[in-house]
N, C-alpha and C positions, 0 to 999 in steps of 0.2 A: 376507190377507197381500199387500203390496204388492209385486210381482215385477220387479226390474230388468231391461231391456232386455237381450236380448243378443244380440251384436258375431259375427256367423259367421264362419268362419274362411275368408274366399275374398278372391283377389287384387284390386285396383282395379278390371280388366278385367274380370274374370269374371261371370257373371252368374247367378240364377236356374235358367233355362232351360237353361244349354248342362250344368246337373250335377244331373239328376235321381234319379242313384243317390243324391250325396253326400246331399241335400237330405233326403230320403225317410231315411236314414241316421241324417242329425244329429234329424230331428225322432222317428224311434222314442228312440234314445237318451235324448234331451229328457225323451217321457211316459214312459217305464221307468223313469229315474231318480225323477222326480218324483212318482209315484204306488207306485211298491212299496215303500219304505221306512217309508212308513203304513200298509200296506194289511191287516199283521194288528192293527191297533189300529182301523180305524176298520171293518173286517169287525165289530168288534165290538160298536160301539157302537148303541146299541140305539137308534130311533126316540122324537120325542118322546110317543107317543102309547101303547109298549110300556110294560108292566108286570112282564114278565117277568124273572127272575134268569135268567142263560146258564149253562148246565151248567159245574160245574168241573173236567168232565174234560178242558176246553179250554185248560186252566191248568198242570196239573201241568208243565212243565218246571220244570228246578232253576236255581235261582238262586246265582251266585258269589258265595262273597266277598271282597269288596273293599273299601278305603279310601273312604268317604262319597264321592260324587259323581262319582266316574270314569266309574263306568256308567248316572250321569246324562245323559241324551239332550242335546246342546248343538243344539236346535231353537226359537233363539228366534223370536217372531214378528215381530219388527222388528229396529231397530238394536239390539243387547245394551247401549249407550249410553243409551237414551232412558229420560226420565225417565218410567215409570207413572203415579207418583204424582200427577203436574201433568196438568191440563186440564180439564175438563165430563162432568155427565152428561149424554146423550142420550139420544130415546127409542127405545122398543125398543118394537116392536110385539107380539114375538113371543116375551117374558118372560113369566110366569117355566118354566121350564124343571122344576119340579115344584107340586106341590098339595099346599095342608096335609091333604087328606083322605087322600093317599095316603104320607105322608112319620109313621110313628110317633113317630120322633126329634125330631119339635115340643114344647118345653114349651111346659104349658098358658099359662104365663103371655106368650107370642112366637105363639102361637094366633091372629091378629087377627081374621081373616075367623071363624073359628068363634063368636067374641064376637061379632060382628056390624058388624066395619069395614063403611060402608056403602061405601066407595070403594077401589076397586082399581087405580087407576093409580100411588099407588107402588112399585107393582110392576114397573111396565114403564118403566124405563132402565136405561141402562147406562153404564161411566165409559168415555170419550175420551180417551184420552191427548192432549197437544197435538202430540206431534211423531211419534207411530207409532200403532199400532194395537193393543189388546186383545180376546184371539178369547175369545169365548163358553168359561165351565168345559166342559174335556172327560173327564169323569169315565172314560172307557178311557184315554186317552192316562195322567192322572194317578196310576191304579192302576198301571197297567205303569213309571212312573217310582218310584214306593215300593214296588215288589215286594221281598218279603223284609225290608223297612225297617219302623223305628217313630215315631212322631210322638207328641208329648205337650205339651199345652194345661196350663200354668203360668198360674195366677193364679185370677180371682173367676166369678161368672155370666155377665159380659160374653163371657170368654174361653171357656167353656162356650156359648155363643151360637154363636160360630163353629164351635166343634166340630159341634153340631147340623145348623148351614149343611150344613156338609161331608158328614156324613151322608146329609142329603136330596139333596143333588146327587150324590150317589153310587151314588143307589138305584136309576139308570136302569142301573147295570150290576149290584151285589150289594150285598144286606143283611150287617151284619156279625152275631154272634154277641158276646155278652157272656162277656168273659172274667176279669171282677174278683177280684182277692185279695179283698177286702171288703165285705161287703153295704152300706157309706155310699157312695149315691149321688154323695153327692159327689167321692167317688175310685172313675172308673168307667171299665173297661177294653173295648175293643170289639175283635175280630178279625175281618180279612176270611180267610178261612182259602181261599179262590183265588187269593191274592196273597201270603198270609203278611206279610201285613201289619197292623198291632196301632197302636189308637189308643189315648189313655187323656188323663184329666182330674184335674187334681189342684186342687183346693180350697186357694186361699192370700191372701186378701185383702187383706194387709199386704205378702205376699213374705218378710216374715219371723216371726219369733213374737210370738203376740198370741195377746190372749184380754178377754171381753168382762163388765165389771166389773155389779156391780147394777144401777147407776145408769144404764146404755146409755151408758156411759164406755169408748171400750177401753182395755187397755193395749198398746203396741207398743215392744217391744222393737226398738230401731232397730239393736243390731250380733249381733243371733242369728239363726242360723239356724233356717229353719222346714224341722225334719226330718222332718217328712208328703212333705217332696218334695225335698229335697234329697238326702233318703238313698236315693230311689228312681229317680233319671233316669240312674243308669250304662251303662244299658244303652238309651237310646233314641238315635236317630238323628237326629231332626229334635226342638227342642226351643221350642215359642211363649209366649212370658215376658210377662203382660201386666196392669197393674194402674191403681188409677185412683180410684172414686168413694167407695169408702168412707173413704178421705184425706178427703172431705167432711165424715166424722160426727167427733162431738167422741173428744179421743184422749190420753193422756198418757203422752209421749215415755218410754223409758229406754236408758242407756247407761250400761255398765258396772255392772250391777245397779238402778242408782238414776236418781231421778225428773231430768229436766235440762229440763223444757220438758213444753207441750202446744198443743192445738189447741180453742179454746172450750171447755175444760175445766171453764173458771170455780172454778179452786180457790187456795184464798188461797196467796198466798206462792209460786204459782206460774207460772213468766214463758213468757206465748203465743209458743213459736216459728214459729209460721205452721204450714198445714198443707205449704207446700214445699218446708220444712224435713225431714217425716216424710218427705217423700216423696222430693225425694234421697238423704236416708239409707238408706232401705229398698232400693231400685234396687242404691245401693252395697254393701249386705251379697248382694242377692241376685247379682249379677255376680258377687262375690268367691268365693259359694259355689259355683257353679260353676264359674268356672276354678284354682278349690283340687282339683275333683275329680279324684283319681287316673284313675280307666278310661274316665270320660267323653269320649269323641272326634267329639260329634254337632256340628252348625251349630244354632246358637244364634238364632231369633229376636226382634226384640223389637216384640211390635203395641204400635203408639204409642196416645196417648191416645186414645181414644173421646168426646168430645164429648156432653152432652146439652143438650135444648133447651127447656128448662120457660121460658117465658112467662108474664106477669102475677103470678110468684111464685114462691117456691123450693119445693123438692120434697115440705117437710112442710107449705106453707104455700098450698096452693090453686092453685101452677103449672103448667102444661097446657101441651100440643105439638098445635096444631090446625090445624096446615100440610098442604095437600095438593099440595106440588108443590116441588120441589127448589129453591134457592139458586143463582144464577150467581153466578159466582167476584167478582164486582165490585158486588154485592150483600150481603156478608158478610165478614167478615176474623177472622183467629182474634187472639185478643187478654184482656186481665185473665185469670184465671185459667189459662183454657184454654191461653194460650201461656205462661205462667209452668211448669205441670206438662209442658207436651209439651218445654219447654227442659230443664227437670228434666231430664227421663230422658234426652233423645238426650246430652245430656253425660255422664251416667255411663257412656250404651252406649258412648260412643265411647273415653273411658277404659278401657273392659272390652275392646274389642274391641284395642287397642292391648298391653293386659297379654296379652291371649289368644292373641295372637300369638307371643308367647312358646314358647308350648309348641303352636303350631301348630293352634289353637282358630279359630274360625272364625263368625264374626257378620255379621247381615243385620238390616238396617231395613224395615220391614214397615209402611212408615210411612200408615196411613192416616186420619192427624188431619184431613188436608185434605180430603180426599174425602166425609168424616163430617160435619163441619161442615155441608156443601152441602146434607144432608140433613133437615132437619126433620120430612120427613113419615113418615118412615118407624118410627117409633116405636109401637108399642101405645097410649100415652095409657090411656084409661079402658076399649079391648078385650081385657086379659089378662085378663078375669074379669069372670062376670053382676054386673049394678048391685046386686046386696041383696048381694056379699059385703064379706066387711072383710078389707081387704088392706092391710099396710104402706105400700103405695106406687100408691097408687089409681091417681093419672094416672103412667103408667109411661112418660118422657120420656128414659132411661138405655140399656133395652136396642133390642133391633129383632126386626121383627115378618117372619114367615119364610109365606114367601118373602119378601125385601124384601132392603134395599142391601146388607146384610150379608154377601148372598152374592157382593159383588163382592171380600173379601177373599180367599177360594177362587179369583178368579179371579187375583189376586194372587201369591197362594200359589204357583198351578200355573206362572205364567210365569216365577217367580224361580226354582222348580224346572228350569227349560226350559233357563233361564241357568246355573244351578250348574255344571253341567261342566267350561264355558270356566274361570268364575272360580276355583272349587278349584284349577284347574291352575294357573291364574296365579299363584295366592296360594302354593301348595307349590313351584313353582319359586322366587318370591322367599324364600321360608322356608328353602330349602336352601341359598339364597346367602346368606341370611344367615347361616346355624350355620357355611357356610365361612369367613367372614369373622371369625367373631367366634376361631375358630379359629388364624385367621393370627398 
């Protein structure tokens, strides 16, 4: 954290010397303020070298409740202005900050090093912002800001990725507990029960109803709701909306019961509406069904596209990610597809987040297409699984390989948490002027 100069409070004349009480004074003040306001959060955080879970009997105070974000800590680490999103990654000696040996929460197929990645250095950077600073995930600090809260991961395996992320970065302070309605893995519940804190994953690949034909044809209903999760997030706090590759595979559209379009469907008599077509639509039913919901009152985010980097061919077709070292920014540029789908959505979000306001709903860009892009090397490629298996997706150029970049959306996460305070407040004062106005 970059610390602003500061201005003492003594006349033109005066000097140093002639005010040794005041001095001795202003500078205890100074370290008091600046070190106790952390000191039962970082008392806690465990070394990087510890393995150990800290007892939860260090935990039990009770938690209030309150309206989302009020008793969110406003401890940003820079200007609360600066854009995250923009800048480089640099190295980092001294990443990554867990081991897939010691992290359960790795799928096997994000496994890299276990496959037998023979190179380890994407692991060690980290992202720059251009104009402030991003501190290292602090998995104390970020428990004690969702204490009593819930969080839930909307969308496919990608979004499921990060959850994982989060996991393993969390495990320096506590393991969570499985808490699922459901034995389907793919709607999987986790509590940190020192925090009372509850994560969960909800399986939705379209974002809305869909279901997958004989032929590896789906069908996607583009104005239904998918009630696997829509009927189930009323009660969460923090809500990550994220969707993306399987728009890739062949698809045929409907609205209003009936066929209106597809995507390489190749069926007669029926007119290809692109696939960014499917995929505005889906965005705009899925927005819709959340700010339709009655008890829902959480912050809404939406991770942007995810980028993959298959080379030499596309992903059923012999395409590979065999980069071992990051992208600078003037080196790469996001563009064809990639920025057609990341246009896609930030338009709906912004539409949504405008309706949502309405009822006093509350939306965040989580935006890290750019960041992602940068990254080629970071992908599993042909280590999520031994050479004799047969896998759907051999060179796997989609997801990311843990420890690896991924974990910097966690570090994301936590600093837009850091910031939520301020901004709730901002945005409920002008919401209240606005219900006075509309009053008048």
């Amino acid at each position: 954290m970059k610390l602003q100069s500061i201005e003492l409070p003594l006349g033109k004349n005066q000097t140093l010397q002639k005010s040794p009480k005041i001095v001795l004074l202003v500078i205890f003040t100074l370290v008091f303020l600046t070190v106790v306001p952390y000191y039962p959060l970082l008392r806690r955080y465990p070394s990087n070298d510890s393995s150990e879970t800290p007892s939860s009997s260090s935990y039990d105070h009770h938690h209030d409740s309150k309206d989302i974000g009020d008793d969110i800590v406003s401890t940003p680490s820079g200007d609360k202005y600066c854009d995250i999103f923009s800048g480089e990654w640099i190295p980092n000696p001294h990443a990554p900050y867990y081991k897939n040996t010691t992290c359960w929460a790795i799928h096997e197929h994000q496994n890299c090093m276990k496959y037998g990645r023979p190179d380890s250095d994407f692991m060690k950077w980290r992202w720059k912002p251009s104009d402030c600073d991003l501190p290292i995930f602090n998995p104390a600090i970020f428990l004690e800001l969702v204490r009593g809260r819930s969080l839930a991961f909307v969308g496919d395996s990608v979004g499921r990725n990060q959850m994982q992320s989060l996991i393993c970065l969390l495990s320096r302070v506590e393991y969570p507990i499985g808490v699922s309605h459901s034995p389907d893995e793919r709607f999987i519940r986790w509590k940190y029960t020192s925090y009372n804190f509850t994560m969960a994953a909800f399986w939705t690949p379209h974002l809305v109803k869909s279901n997958e034909a004989d032929n590896g044809v789906f069908n996607v209903y583009l104005d239904e709701f998918d009630e696997k999760w829509t009927t189930q997030i009323d009660e969460f706090d923090f809500l990550i909306i994220s969707a993306g590759h399987w728009f890739f595979r062949p698809m045929v559209f409907y609205e209003n019961g009936k066929i209106v379009g597809c995507h390489y469907c190749q069926k007669k008599n029926v007119v290809d509406l692109t696939m960014q077509y499917g995929y505005k639509k889906a965005f705009r039913t899925a927005f819709k069904a959340i700010n339709g919901l009655e008890n829902y009152k959480g912050i809404t985010f939406l991770r942007t596209f995810s980028p993959s980097h298959f080379e030499g061919g596309l992903w059923n077709q012999g395409g590979n990610c065999v980069r071992t070292r990051p992208f600078r920014n003037n080196e790469t540029r996001l563009e064809g597809q990639n920025l057609e789908l990341y246009m896609a959505q930030v338009e709906e979000f912004k539409k949504a987040e405008k309706e949502g306001k309405k009822k006093g709903l509350r939306y965040r860009l989580l935006d890290t297409t750019q960041t992602m892009l940068l990254r080629p090397d970071g992908h599993p490629s042909r280590y999520g699984h031994w050479p004799h298996e047969n896998v759907t997706l051999y060179n796997d150029c989609v997801h990311w390989c843990l420890p690896g970049p991924i974990d910097i959306w966690n570090d994301f996460l936590l600093e837009m948490f850091k910031r939520e305070g301020v901004r709730s407040h901002e945005e409920k004062l002008q919401y209240l002027r606005d219900k006075k106005l509309q009053v008048r």
